[in-house]
TORDO-569622 format. One record per atom (N, C-alpha, C, O): x, y, z. Coordinates in steps of 0.1 Angstrom, whole numbers, plus 5000, padded with zeros to 4 digits. Layout:
residues N
XYZ;...
This chain:
residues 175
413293084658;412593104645;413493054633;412993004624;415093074634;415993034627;416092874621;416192814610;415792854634;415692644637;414892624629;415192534620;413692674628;412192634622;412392614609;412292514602;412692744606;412692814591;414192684588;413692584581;414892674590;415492524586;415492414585;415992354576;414892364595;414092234592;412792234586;412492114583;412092304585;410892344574;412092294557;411992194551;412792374555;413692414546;414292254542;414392224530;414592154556;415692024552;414491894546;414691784540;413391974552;411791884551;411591904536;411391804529;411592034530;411092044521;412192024511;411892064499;413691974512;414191934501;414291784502;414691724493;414091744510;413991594515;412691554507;412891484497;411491584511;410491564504;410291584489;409491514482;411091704484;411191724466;412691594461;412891584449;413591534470;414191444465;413391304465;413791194461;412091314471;412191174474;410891174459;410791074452;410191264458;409791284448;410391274435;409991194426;411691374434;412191304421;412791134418;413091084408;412791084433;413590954434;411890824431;411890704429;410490944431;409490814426;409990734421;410490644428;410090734408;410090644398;411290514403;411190394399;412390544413;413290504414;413090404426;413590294427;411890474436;412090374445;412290224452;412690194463;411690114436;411390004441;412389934434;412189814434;413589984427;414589964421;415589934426;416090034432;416189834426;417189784434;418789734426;418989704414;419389744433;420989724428;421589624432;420989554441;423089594425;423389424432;423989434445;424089334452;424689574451;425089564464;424889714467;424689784457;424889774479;424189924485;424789984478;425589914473;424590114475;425490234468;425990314479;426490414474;425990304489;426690404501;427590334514;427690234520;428090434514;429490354526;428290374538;427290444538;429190264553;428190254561;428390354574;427690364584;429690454570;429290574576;428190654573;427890744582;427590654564;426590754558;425090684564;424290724572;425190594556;423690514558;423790404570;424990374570;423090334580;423090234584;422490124579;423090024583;420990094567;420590014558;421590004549;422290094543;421389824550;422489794538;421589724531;421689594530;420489784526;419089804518;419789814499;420989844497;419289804492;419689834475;418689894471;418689914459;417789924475;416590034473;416190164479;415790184490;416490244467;416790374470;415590434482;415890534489;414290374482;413090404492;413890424506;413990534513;414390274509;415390274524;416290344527;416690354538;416790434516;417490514516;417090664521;417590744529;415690674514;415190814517;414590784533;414590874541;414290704536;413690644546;414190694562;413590744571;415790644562;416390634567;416890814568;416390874577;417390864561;417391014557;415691074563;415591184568;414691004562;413791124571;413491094585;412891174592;413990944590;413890954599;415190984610;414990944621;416591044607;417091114607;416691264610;417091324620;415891314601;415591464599;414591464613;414791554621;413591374617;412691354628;413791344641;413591434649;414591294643;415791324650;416491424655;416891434666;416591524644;417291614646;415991724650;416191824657;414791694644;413491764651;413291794669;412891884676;413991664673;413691604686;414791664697;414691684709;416191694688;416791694693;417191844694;418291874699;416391924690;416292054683;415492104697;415992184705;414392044698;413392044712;413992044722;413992134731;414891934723;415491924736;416991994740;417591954750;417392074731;418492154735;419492144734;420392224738;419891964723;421191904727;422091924715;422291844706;422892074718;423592144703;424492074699;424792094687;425291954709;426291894696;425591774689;425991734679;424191714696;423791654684;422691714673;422291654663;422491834677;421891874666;422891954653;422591994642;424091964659;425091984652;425691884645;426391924635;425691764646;426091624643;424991604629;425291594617;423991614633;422891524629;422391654615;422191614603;422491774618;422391854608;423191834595;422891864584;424491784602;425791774588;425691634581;426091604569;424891534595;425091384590;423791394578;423691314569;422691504580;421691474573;422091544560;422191474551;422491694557;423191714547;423691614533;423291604522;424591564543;425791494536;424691374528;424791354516;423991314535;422891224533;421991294519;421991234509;421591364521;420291444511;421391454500;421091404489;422291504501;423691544488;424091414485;424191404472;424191334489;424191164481;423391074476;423490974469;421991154485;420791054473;420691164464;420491114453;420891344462;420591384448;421991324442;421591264431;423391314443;423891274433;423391144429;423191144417;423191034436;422890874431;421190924421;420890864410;420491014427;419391024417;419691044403;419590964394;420191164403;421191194391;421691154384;421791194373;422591024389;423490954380;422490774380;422690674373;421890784386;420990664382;421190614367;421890514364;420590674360;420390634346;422190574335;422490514325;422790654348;423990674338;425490534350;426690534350;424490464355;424890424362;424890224357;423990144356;426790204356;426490034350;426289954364;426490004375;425989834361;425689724367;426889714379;427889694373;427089724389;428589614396;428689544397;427689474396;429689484398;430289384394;429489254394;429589164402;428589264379;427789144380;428589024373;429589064366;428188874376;428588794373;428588754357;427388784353;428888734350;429088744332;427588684327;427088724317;426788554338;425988504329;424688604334;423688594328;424788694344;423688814351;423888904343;423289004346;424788934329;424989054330;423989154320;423789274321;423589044310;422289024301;420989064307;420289154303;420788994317;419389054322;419589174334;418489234337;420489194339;420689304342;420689434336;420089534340;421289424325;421289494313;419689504310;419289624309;418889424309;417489474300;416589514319;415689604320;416989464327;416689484342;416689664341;415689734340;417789684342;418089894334;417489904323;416990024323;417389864314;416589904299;415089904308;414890004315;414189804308;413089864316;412689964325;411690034326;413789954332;413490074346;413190214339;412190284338;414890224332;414090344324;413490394315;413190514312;413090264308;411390264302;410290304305;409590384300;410290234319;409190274331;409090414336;408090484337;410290424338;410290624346;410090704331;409690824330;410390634322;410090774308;408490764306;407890864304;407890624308;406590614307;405790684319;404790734317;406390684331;405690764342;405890924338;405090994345;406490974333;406791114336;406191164320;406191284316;405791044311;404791114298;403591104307;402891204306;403091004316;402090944319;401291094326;400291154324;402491124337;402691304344;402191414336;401291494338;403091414327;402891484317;401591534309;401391654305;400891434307;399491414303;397991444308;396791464303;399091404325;397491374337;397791574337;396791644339;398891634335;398991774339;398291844327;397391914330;398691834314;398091864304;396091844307;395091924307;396191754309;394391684313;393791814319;392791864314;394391884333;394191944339;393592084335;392592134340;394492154324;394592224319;393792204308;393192304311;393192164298;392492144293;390692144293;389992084300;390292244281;388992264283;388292214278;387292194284;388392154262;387492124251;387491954255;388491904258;386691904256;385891764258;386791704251;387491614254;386791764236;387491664224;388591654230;388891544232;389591764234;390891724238;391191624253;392191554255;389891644265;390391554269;389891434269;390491364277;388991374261;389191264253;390191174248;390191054246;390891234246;392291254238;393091214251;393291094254;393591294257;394091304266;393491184278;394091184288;392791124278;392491024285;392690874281;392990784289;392390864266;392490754259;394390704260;394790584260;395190834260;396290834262;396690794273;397590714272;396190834285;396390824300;396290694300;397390644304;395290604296;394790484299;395890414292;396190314299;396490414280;397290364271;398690334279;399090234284;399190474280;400290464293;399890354300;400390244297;398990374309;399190314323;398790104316;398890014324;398390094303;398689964305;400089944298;399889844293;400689964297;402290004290;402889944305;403189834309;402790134312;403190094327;403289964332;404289894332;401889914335;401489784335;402589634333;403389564340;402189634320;403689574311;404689554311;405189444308;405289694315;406589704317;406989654331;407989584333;406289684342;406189624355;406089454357;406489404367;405489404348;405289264346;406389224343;407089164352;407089274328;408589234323;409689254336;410489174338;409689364344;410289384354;410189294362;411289244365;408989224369;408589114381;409488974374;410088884380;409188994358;409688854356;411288874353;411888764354;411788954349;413788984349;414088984358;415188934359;413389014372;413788974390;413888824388;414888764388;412588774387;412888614387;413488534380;413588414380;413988604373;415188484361;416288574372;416688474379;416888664375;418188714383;418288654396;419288644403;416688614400;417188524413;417388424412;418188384420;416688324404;416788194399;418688204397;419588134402;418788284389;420288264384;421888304394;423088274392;421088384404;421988434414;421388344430;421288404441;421088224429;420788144440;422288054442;422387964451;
């Protein structure tokens, strides 16, 4: 019952990181953020990262079943340690510079981070709004609140475009 009630528990913080890591997922860096004891993807997108961390947790599910206590002893600390390194990289995301980019990358890298977190401030008013929506009774307000919705999401839009095209000037430039 112990086991359950813990992996229920590794599931459900696994699942509220990879949620706060939305906005973050398709965001990529100029080389991995984790040593290759931790992670085996040498992936720069934080998705691969959660990815690899749940299928892990499916692991230690299995291995939970079948009885085998030093790897579910292993795998319990390896996944830990794992979940405690994507919440600090979530966390410090925003506050996080470039590595060691090349001097003529380092401009659009720079606006490469200026959009991203344009993007996640625009998704989480965008959140913000669809939740208000919810809550809302009077027609006039969500009126209001829709015409907004819609405004965001061509923004969103936008800003995803300017993003597609700052990838392709960084690859052009980093060939």
């Amino acid at each position: 019952m112990k086991t359950a009630l813990l992996l229920e528990t590794l599931q459900n913080q696994l699942t509220l990181l990879r949620a706060t890591a939305a906005p973050l997922m398709q965001h990529a860096t100029l080389k991995p953020r984790f040593n290759k004891q931790l992670f085996r993807t040498r992936s720069t997108l934080m998705k691969d990262y959660l990815d690899e961390a749940q299928v892990n947790l499916e692991e230690l599910r299995q291995a939970v079943n079948n009885a085998q206590r030093e790897q579910v002893a292993w795998l319990a600390e390896h996944l830990t340690e794992q979940m405690t390194a994507l919440h600090r990289e979530i966390t410090a995301w925003p506050l996080r510079a470039w590595d060691s980019a090349s001097p003529g990358t380092r401009k659009w890298q720079r606006k490469r981070l200026e959009n991203q977190e344009f993007e996640r401030r625009l998704l989480d008013m965008k959140q913000e709004r669809e939740r208000r929506l919810e809550a809302t009774e009077t027609l006039q307000e969500q009126q209001l609140l829709m015409r907004e919705i819609t405004a965001l999401e061509g923004r969103i839009i936008r800003c995803r475009q300017a993003l597609e095209e700052i990838e392709r000037v960084i690859e052009r430039m980093t060939r």
